[in-house]
C-alpha positions in Angstrom: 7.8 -33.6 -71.2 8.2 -30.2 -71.1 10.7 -29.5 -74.1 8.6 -31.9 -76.3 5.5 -29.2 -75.9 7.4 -26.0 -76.7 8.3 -27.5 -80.0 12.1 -28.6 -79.9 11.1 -32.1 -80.1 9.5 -31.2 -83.7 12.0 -29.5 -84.7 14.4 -32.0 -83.8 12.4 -34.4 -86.1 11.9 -32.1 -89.0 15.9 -31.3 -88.8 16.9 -35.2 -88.5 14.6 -35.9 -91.4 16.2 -33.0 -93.2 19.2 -34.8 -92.6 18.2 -38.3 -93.7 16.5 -37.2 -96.8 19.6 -36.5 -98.3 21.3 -40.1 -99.1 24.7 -38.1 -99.8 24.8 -36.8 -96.3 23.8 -39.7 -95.2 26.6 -41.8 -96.5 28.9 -39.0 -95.6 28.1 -39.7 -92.1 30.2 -41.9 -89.7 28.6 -45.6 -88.2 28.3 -43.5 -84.8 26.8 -40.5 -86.5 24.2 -43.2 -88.4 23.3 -44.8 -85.5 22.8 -41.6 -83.4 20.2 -40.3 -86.0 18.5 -43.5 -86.0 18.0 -43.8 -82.1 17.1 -40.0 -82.2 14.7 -40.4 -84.4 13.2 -43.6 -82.8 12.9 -41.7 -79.4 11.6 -38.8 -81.4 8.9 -40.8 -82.9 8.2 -41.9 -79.7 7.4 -38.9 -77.9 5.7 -37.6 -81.2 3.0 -40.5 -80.5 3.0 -40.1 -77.0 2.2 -36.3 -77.3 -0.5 -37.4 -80.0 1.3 -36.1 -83.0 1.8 -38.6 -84.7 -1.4 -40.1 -85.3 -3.0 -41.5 -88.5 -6.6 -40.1 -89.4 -9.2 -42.3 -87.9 -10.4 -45.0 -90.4 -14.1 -44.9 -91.3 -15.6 -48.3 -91.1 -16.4 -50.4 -94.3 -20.3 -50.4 -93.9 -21.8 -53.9 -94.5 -25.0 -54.2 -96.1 -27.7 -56.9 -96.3 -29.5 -57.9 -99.7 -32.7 -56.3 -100.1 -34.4 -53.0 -99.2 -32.3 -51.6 -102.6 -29.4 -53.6 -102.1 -28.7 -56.4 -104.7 -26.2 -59.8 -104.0 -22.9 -60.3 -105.7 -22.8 -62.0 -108.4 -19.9 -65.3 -108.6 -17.0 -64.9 -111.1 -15.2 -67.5 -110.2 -16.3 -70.0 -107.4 -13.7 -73.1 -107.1 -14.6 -76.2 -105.8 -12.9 -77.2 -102.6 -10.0 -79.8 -102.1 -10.3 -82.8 -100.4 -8.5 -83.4 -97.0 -6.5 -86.4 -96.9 -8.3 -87.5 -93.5 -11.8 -86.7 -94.7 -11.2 -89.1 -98.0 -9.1 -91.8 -95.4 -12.3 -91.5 -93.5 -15.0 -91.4 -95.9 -16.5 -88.4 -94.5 -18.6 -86.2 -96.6 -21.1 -83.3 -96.0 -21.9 -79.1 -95.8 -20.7 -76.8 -94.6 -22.4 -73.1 -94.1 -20.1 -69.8 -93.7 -20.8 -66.7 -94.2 -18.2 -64.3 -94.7 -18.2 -60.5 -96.8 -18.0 -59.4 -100.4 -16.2 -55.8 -100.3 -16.3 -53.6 -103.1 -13.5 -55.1 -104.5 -15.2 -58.6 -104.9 -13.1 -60.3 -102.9 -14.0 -62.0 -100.2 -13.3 -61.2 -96.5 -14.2 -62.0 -92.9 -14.8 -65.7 -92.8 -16.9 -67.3 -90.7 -18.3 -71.1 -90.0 -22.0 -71.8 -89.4 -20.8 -75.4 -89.1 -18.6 -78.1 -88.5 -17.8 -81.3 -90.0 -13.7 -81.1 -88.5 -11.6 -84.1 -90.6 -9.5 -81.4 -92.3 -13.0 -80.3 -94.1 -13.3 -77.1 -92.4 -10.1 -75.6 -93.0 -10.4 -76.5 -97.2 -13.6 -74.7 -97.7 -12.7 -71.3 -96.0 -9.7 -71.5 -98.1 -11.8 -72.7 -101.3 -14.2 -69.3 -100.1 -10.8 -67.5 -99.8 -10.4 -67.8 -103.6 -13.8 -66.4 -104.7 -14.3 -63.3 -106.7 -17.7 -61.5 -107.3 -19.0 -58.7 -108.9 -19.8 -56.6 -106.0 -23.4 -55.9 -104.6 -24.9 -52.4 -105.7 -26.5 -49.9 -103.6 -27.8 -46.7 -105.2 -25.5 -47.9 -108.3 -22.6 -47.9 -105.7 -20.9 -51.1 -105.3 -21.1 -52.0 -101.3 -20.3 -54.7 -99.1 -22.6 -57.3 -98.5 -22.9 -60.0 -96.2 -23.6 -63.5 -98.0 -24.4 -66.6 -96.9 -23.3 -69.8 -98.6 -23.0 -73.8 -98.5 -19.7 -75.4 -100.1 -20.8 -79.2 -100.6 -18.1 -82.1 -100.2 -19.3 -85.5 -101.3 -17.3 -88.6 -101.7 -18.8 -90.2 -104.8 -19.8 -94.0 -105.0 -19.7 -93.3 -101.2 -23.2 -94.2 -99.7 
């Protein structure tokens, strides 16, 4: 690894990508000459990661937030009812179920989870009914935050008793 740390293997990459920048010179260039640039610059990139160059910045975590202490709840835009599996309605099952899941700033919701389960194809439809929600973000400080919420999607079979 010594020629990568004395700098050839970066100026390898800044000439190759010199090179490939231009789309004239690149369809100047012959299939070999194409496919020589492009293995260069996959071993290049390689060795750029490997050395530790080629890193992306670190990414701050999303900080989550609970209601209270100055933190308000989202508030529902739109909050569609779940479907009914074809099992659960051959089945006549019916019941709640309890997720939780996080509102980001964006209002969309994110990160899933279920407190219970009543299986039959049930399950599956209201994560993906929870999938759909929007919200007006929860505020901190008159930031909008993410916020972990807690909720119930009902399914009931009607004249079912």
């Amino acid at each position: 690894m010594r020629w990568a740390r004395d700098g050839r293997a970066r100026n390898g990459a800044k000439k190759l990508e010199a090179k490939l920048a231009d789309a004239g010179t690149l369809a100047g260039m012959t299939c070999r000459q194409v496919v020589r640039a492009v293995v260069a610059a996959a071993v290049l990139s390689v060795v750029c990661v490997g050395m530790g160059w080629a890193q992306d910045p670190p990414v701050q975590a999303e900080r989550v937030y609970r209601v209270g202490r100055g933190v308000t709840a989202p508030k529902p835009l739109k909050t569609l009812g779940p479907e009914f599996s074809k099992e659960a309605q051959r089945d006549k099952v019916d019941g709640t179920i309890a997720l939780s899941f996080i509102v980001g700033v964006d209002g969309h919701t994110r990160d899933i989870k279920l407190k219970n389960s009543i299986g039959h194809g049930l399950d599956e439809e209201a994560i993906r009914a929870v999938q759909k929600w929007t919200f007006v973000p929860g505020m901190k400080d008159g930031q909008p935050v993410a916020v972990e919420v807690n909720a119930e999607v009902n399914f009931r079979l009607y004249g079912h008793l």
